[in-house]
Z-matrix of the N, CA and C atoms (Angstrom, degrees):
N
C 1 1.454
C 2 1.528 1 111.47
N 3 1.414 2 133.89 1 -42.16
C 4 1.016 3 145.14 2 137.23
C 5 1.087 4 123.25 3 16.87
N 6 1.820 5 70.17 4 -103.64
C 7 1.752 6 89.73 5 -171.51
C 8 1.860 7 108.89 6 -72.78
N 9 1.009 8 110.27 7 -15.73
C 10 1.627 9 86.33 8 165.47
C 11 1.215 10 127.52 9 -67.86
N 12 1.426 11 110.68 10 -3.27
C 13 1.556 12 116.45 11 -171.02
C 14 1.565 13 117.04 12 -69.23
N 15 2.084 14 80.45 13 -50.16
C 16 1.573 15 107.29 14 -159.21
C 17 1.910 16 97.02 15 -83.96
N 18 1.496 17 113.40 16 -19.73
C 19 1.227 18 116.97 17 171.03
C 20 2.181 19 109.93 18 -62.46
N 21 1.017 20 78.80 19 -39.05
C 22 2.137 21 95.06 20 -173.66
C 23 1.358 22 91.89 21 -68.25
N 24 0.874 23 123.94 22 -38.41
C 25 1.801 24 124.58 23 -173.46
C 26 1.275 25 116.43 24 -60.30
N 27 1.743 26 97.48 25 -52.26
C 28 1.808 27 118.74 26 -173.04
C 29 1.617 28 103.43 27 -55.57
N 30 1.585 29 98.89 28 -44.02
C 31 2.105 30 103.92 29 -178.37
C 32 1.140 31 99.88 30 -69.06
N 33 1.290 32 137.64 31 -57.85
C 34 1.396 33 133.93 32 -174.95
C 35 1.643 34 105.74 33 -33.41
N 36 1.315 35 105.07 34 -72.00
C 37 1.781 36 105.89 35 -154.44
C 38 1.636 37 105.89 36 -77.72
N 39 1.581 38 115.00 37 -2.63
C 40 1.273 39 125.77 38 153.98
C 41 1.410 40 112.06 39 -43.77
N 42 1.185 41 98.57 40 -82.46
C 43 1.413 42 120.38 41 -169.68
C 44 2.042 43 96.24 42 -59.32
N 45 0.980 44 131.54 43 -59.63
C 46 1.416 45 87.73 44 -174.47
C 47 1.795 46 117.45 45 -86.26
N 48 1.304 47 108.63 46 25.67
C 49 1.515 48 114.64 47 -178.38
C 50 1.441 49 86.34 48 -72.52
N 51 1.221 50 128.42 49 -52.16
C 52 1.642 51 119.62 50 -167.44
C 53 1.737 52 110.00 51 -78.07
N 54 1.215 53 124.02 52 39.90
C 55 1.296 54 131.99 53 173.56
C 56 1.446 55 96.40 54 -119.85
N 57 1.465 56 127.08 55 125.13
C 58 1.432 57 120.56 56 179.38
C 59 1.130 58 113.08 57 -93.92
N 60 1.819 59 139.83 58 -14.63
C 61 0.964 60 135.00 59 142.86
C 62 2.266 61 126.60 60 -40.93
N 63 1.267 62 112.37 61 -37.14
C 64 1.018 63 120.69 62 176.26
C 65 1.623 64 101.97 63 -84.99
N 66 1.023 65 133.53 64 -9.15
C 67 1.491 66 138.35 65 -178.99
C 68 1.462 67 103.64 66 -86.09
N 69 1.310 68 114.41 67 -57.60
C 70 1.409 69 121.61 68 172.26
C 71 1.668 70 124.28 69 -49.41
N 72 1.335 71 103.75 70 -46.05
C 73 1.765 72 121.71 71 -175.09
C 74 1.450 73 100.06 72 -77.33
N 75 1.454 74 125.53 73 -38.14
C 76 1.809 75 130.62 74 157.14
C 77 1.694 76 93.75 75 -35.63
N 78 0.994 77 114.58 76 -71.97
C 79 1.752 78 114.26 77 -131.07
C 80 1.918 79 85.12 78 -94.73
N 81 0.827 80 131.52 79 9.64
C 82 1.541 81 133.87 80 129.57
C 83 1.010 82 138.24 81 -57.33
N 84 1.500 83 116.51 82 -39.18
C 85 1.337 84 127.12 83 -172.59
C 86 1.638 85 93.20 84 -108.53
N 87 0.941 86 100.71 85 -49.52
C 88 1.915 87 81.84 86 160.26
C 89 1.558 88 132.71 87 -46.83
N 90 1.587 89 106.38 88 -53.93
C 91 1.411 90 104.46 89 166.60
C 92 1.265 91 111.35 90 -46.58
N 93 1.503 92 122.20 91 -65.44
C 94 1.105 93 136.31 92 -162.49
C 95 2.361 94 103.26 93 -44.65
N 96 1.369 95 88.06 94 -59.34
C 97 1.559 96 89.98 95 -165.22
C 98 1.932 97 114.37 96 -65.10
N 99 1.549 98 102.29 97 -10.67
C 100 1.477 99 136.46 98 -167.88
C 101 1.815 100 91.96 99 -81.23
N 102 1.065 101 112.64 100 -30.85
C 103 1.716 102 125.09 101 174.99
C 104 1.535 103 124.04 102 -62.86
N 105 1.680 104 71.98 103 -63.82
C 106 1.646 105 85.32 104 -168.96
C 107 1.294 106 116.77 105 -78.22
N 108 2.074 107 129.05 106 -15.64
C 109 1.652 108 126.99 107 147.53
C 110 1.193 109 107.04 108 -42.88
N 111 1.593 110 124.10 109 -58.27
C 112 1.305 111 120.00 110 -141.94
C 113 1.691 112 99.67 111 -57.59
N 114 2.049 113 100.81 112 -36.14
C 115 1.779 114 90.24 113 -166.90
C 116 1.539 115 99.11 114 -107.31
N 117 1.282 116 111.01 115 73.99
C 118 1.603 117 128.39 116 167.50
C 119 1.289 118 110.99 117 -158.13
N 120 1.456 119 117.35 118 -32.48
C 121 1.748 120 107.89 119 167.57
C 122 1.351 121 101.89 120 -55.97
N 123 1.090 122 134.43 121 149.01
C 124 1.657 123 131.41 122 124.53
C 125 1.066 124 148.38 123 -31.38
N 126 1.639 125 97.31 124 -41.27
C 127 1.229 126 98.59 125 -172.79
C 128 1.533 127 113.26 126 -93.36
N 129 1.326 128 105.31 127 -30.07
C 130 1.684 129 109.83 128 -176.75
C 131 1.812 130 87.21 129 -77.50
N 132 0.760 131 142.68 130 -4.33
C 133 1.813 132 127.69 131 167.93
C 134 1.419 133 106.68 132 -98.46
N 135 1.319 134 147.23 133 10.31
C 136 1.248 135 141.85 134 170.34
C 137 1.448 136 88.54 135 -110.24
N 138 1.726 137 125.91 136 -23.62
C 139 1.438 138 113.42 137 173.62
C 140 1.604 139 105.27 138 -55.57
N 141 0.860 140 104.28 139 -63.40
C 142 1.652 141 134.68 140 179.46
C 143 1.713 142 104.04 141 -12.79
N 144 1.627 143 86.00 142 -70.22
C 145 1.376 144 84.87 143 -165.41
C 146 1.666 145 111.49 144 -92.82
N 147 1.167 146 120.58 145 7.84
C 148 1.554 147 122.09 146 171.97
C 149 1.771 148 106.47 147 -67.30
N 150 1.512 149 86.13 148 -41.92
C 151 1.626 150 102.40 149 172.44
C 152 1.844 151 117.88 150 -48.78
N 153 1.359 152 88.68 151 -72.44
C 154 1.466 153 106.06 152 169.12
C 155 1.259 154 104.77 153 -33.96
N 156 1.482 155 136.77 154 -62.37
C 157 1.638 156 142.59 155 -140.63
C 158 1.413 157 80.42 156 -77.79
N 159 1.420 158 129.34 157 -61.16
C 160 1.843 159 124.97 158 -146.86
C 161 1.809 160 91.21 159 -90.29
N 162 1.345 161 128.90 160 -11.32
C 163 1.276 162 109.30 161 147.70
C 164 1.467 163 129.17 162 -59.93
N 165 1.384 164 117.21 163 -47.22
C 166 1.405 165 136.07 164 -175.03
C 167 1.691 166 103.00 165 -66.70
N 168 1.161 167 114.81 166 -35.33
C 169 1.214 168 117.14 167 -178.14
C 170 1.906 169 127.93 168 -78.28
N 171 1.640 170 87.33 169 -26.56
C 172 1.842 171 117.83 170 179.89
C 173 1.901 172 88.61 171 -63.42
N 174 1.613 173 122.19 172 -42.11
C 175 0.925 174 125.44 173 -126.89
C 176 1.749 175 107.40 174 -93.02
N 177 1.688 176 93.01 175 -32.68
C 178 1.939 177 115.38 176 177.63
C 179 1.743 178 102.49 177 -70.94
């Protein structure tokens, strides 16, 4: 029962994987959701701004 589900799913996003409009609006909401981890980990946001600081600092 399952796996026919997760099998119906796999054809589904098949079939509009070859639509390049739905490829494009994907990798939007990817970027987009790819954003909003980066500034909710911790740790990749102290990356962030270590960056930021020894930029700001490259810069005086």
């Amino acid at each position: 029962m399952a796996l026919d589900a997760i099998l119906q799913a796999f054809v589904t996003l098949n079939g509009m994987a070859t639509s390049p409009i739905v490829l494009v609006v994907l990798a939007f909401i990817g970027a987009y959701l790819g954003s909003r981890v980066v500034e909710v980990i911790p740790y990749t946001r102290r990356i962030i701004e270590r960056r930021e600081a020894q930029a700001a600092a490259e810069r005086e």
